[in-house]
N, C-alpha and C positions, 0 to 999 in steps of 0.2 A: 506910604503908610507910616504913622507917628509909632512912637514908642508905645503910646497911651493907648491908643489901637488895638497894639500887639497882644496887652494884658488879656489872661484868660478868663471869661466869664465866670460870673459867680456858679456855685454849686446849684443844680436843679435836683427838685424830689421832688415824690409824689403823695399826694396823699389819699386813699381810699378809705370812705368810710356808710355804713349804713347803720339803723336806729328808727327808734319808732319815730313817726313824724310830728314835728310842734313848731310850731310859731319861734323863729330865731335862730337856727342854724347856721345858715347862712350867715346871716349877721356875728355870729358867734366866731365862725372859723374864719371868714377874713377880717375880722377886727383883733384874731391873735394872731393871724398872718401882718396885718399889718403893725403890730404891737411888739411884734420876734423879729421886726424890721424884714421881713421878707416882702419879696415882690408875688404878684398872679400872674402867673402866664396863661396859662387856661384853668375853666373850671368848668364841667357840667353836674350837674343835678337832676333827680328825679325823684317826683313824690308818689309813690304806687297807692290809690285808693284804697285799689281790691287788699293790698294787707294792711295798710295803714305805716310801711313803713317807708324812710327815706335815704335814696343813696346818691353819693357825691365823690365826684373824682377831683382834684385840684392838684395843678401842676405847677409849683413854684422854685422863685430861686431865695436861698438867703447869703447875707455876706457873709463872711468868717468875723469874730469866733464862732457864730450860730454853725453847729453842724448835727450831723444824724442824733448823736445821743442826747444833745442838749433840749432839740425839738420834740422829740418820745418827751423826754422825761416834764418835757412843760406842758403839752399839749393834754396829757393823761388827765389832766382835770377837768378839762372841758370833754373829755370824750367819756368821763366821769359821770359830769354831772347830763349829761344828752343820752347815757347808755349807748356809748356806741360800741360798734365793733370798728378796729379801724388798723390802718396800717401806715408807717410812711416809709419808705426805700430811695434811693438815690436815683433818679432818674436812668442817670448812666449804668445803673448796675446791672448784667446781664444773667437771667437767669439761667441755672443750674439743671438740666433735664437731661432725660434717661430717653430713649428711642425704642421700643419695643418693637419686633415684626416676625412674622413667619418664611413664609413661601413667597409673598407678594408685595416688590420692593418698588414699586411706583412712588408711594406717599414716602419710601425711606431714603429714596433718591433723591426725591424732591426738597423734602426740608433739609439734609445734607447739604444740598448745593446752596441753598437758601443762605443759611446760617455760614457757610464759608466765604460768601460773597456780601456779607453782612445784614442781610433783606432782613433776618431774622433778629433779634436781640437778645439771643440765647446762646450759653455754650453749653454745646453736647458732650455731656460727661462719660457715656459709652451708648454704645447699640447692645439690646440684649434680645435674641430669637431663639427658640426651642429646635432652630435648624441652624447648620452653617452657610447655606447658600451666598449671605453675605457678610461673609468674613474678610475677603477682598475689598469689596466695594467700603466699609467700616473704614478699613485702614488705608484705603487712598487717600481719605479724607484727615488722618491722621487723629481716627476715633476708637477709641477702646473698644474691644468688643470680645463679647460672655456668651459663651454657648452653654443656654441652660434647658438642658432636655425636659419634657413634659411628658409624663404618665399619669396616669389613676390613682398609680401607687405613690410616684414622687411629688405629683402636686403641691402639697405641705411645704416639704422639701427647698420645691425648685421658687414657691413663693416667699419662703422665708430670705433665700440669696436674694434675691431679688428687693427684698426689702431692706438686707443687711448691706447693698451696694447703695443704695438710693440713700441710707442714712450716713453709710461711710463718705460718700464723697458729696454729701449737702446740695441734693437733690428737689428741688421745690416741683419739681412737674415730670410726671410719668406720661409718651404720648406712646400711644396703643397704633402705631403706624402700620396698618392691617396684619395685628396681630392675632392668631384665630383659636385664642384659649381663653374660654372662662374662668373671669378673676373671681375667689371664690368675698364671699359676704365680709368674711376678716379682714383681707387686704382692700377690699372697694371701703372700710368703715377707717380701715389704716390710714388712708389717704384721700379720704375724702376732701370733694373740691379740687384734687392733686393730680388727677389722671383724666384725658381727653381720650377718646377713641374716635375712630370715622368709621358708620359704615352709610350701605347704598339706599336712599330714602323710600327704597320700596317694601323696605322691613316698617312694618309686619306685615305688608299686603302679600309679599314674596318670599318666604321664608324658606333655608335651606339651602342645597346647593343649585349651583348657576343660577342665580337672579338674574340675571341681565337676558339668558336666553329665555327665563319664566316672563317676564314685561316682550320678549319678542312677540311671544306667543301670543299673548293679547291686548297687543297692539298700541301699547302704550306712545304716547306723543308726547309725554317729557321723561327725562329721566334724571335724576340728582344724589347728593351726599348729602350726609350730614354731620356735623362734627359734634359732641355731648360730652357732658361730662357723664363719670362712668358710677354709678351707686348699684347697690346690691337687685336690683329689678334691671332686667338683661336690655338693654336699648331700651331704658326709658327713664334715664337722665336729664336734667336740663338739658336745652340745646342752645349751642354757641350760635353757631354759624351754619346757612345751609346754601347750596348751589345748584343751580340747576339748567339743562340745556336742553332745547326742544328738538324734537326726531320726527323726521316722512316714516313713510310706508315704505319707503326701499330700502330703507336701512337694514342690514343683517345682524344678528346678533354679535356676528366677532366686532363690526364697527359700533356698536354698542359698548362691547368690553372695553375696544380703543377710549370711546368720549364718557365711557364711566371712571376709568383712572384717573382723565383729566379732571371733574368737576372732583373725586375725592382731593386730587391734590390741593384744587385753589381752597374748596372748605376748611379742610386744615391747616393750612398755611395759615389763612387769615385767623382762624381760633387760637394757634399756638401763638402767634404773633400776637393779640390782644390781652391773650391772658400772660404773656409774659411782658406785656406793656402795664400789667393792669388796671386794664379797663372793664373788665369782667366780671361782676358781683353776684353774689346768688342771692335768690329772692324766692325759694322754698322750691316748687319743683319748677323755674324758670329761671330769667337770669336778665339783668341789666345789663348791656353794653353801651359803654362809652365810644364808639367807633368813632 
């Protein structure tokens, strides 16, 4: 291997952006791309009829001096004159997220070891659960962890910490890793776009407690997650990502419980993983993925 070899590639970012749709975009954003001397590595696009509007993901490198602020501060005219909304970030850059859960640490296990083992592109800035169950398992992984109790009375309260950690330590994504407390109207508008939750795809046909022995009952033949973002109407956020796995007649409910943990896991992994890549736009009550 030559010296010349060895050199580190140029800097990669991303850039997401959506806008009402018109003739030229395209043409606009890689003619400043190639005009800011950057290269394209990937780029997808989507024109939605039904709103009229357009969204694009572009994933490029540029050489130095071009860097993050130079790109913001030139690109803003074009994103100006297109009305966009748009963002760029460093490719490499790993985002910042919060883990939320209760009693039931399947999906908190999962992304933990994800994100240790690099699968995920995110560091986990703490675990926060209204029980200590796992406060252990947190700091094996060498993850901070908040025991923030929930009542009727302290709700207010226990979401204000909860907001004041996420802004203390520059927290971009809240994931609700079967966390089992309604986030009230305030904090889903706080952070909107900003929080994923999972739960089991048979809400609302199944609502309450044990779904999975509710779908035994009658006889369901598939069963799945779904991962959403979280707005003030209780499961009925966009939806990222969903999974699903098909069930006989012999199946028991406790094996049901087993193969529903599973499908919640892989839905959210891959939701958290996209939107911390992102690839994930919202598009009013839907959502465009770049997968």
């Amino acid at each position: 291997m030559t010296e010349q070899s060895r050199q580190p590639a140029d800097p990669q970012y991303v850039l997401t952006l959506s806008c009402p749709d018109k003739q030229g975009i395209v043409h606009a954003v890689s003619s400043y791309l190639f005009m800011t001397g950057c290269n394209i590595v990937d780029s997808q696009q989507f024109g939605d009829r039904g709103t009229g509007l357009f969204f694009m993901r572009v994933s490029f490198s540029a050489e130095p001096p071009v860097d993050l602020e130079k790109l913001r501060a030139s690109f803003a005219a074009i994103a100006g004159a297109y009305h966009m909304d748009w963002q760029i970030h460093p490719a490499a850059e790993r985002m910042r997220v919060v883990l939320m859960v209760s009693k039931f640490g399947h999906c908190l296990n999962d992304l933990l070891f994800r994100a240790s083992i690099g699968a995920l592109p995110v560091e986990i800035a703490a675990v926060v659960s209204n029980h200590t169950d796992f406060r252990e398992l947190s700091g094996s992984y060498g993850v901070p962890f908040h025991h923030i109790p929930v009542t009727r009375e302290t709700k207010a309260e226990a979401e204000a910490r909860v907001l004041e950690l996420v802004r203390a330590e520059g927290v971009e994504l809240v994931v609700l890793a079967r966390y089992m407390q309604v986030l009230s109207d305030g904090l889903c508008r706080e952070l909107s776009g900003k929080i994923i939750n999972i739960h089991h795809s048979f809400l609302p046909s199944f609502k309450g407690a044990k779904p999975y022995h509710q779908a035994h009952d009658r006889g369901v033949k598939l069963i799945g997650a779904t991962a959403h973002y979280v707005t003030a109407d209780l499961d009925e956020g966009p939806i990222i990502e969903q999974e699903v796995e098909r069930v006989g007649h012999a199946v028991t409910p406790e094996q049901l419980v087993a193969l529903g943990r599973d499908v919640e896991c892989q839905a959210l992994a891959r939701a958290v993983k996209w939107h911390s890549e992102r690839r994930v736009l919202l598009n009013g009550s839907r959502t465009v993925v770049f997968a």
